[in-house]
KEDRENDO-995522 format. One record per residue: residue in one letter; x, y, z of N, C-alpha, C in turn; residue number from 0. Coordinates in Angstrom, 3 decimals, m for minus. Last residue first. Layout:
r	n.east	n.north	n.up	ca.east	ca.north	ca.up	c.east	c.north	c.up	k
A	X	Y	Z	X	Y	Z	X	Y	Z	NUM
...
END
This chain:
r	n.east	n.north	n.up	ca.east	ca.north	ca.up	c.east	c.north	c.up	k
X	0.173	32.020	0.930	m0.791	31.310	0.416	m2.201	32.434	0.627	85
X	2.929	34.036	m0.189	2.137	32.929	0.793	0.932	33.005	0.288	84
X	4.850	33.532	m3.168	4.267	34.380	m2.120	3.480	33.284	m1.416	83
X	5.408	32.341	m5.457	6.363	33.253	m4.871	6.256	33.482	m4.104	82
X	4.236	28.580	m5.634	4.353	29.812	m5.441	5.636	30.799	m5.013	81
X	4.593	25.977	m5.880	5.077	26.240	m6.766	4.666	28.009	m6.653	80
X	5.293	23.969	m3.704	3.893	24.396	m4.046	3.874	25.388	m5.181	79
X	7.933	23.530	m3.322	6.857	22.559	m3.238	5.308	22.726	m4.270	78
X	9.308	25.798	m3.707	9.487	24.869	m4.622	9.197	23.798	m4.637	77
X	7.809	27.813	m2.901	8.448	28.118	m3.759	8.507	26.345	m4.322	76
X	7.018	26.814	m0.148	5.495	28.026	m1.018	6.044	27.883	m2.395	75
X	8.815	25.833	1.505	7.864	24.772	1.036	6.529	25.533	m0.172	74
X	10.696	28.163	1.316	11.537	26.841	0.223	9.675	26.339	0.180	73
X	9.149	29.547	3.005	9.588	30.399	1.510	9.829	29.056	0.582	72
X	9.272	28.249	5.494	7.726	28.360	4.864	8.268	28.531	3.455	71
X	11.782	26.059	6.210	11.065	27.496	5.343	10.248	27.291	4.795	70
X	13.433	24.192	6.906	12.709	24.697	7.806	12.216	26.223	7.446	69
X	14.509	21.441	6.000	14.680	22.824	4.904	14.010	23.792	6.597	68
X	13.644	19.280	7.639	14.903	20.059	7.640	15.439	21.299	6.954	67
X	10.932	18.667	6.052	11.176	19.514	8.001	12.791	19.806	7.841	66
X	12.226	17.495	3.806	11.270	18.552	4.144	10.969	19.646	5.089	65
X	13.492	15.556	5.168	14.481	16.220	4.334	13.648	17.506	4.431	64
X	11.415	14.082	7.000	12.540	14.449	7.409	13.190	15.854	6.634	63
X	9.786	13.202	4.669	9.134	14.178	5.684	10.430	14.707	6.246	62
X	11.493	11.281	2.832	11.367	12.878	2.483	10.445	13.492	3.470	61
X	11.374	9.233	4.971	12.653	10.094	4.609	12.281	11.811	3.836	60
X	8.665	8.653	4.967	9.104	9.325	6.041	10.614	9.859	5.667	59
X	8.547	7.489	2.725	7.519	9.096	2.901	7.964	9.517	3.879	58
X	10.026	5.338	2.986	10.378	6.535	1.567	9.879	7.970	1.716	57
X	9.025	4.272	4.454	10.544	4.689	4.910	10.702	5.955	3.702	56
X	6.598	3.209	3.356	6.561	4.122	4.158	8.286	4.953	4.833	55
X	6.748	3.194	m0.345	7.248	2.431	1.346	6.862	3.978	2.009	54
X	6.131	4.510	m2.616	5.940	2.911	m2.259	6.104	2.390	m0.848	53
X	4.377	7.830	m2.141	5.620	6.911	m2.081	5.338	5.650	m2.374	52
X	3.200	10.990	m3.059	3.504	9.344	m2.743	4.118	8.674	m3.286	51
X	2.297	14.119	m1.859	3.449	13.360	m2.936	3.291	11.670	m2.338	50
X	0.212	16.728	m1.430	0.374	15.331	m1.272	1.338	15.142	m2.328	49
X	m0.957	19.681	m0.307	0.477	19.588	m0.591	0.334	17.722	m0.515	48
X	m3.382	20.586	1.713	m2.448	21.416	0.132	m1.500	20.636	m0.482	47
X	m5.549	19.715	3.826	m4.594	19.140	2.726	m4.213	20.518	1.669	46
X	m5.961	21.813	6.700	m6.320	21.036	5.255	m5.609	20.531	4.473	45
X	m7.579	22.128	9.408	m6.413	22.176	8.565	m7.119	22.069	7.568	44
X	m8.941	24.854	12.337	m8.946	23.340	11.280	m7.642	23.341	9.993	43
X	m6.458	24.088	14.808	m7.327	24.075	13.971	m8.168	24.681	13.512	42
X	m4.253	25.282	16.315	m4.285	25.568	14.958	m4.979	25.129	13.925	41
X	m4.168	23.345	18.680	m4.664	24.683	18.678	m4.270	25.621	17.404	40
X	m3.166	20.593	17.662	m4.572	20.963	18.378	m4.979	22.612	18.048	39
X	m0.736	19.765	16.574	m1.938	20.698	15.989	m3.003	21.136	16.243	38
X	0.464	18.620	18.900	1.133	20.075	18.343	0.431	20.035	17.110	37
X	m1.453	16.605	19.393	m0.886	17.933	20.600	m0.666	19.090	20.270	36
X	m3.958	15.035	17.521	m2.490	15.471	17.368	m2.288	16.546	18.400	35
X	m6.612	15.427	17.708	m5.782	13.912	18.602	m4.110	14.356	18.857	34
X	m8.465	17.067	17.111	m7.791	17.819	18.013	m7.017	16.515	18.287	33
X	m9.252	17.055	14.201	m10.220	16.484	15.993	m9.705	16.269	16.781	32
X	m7.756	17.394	12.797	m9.203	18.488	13.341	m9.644	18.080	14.290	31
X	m6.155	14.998	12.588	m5.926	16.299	13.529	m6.448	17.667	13.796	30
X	m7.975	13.076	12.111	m7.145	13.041	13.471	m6.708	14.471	13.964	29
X	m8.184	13.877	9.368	m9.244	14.297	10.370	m8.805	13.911	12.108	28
X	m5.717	13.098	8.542	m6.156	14.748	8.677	m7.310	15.141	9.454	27
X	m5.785	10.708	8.365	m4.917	11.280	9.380	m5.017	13.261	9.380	26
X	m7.511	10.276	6.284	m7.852	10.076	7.946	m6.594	10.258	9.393	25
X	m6.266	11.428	4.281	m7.427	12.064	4.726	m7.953	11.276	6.132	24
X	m3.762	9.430	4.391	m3.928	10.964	4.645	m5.363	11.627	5.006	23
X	m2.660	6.881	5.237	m3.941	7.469	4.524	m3.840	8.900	4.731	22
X	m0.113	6.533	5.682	m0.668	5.677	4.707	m2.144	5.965	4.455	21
X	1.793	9.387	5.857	0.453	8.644	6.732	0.663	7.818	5.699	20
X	3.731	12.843	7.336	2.986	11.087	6.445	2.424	10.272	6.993	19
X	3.860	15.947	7.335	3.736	14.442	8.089	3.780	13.393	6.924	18
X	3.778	19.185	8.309	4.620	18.182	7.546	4.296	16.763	8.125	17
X	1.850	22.218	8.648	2.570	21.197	9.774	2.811	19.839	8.460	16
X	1.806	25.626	8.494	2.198	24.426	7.895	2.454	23.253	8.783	15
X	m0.817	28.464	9.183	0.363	27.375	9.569	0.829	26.598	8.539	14
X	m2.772	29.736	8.511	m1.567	29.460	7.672	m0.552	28.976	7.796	13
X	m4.785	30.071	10.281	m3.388	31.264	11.029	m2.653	30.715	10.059	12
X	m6.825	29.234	9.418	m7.068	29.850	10.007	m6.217	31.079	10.707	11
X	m6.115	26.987	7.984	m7.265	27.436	7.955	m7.366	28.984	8.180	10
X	m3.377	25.402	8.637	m4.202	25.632	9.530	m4.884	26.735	8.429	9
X	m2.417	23.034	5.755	m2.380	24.260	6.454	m3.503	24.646	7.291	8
X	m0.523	20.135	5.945	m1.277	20.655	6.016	m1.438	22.200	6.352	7
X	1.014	17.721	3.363	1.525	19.353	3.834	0.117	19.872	4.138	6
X	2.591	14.270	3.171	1.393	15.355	3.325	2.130	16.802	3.959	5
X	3.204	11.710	1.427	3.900	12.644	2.646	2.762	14.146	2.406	4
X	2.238	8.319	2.074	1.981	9.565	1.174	3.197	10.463	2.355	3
X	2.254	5.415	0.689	2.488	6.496	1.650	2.422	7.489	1.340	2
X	0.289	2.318	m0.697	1.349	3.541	m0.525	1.232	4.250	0.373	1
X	0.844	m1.182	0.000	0.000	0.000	0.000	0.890	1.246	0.000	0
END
């Protein structure tokens, strides 16, 4: 089954929070429904941003490489293919 690596944004303050799942849309509703700690109080989210993998080592290596850039600018520019924020 595949993996995905996901990019959600809070709704509401434009956050970004970086993950992977083997399902994404039910790991997104995990974190409107407050399960996740460090997305609780930046709900609601949403999907912007899906890439998939074959392995889950694969979605979690590029979550890593992703969270290590640590710029909104790199994930608007050369994820999401914008100059500017969302």
């Amino acid at each position: 089954m595949p993996h995905f690596l996901y990019i959600l944004r809070s709704v509401q303050r434009g956050r970004y929070y970086i993950g992977s799942a083997e399902d994404p849309e039910f790991r997104l509703g995990e974190h409107n429904q407050g399960k996740v700690d460090s997305t609780r109080a930046y709900r609601p989210w949403e999907i912007i941003y899906l890439e998939e993998y074959e392995t889950r080592s694969q979605a979690y290596a590029r979550e890593r490489y992703v969270k290590a850039q640590k710029s909104r600018v790199w994930i608007e520019t050369e994820l999401l293919g914008k100059d500017s924020g969302l």
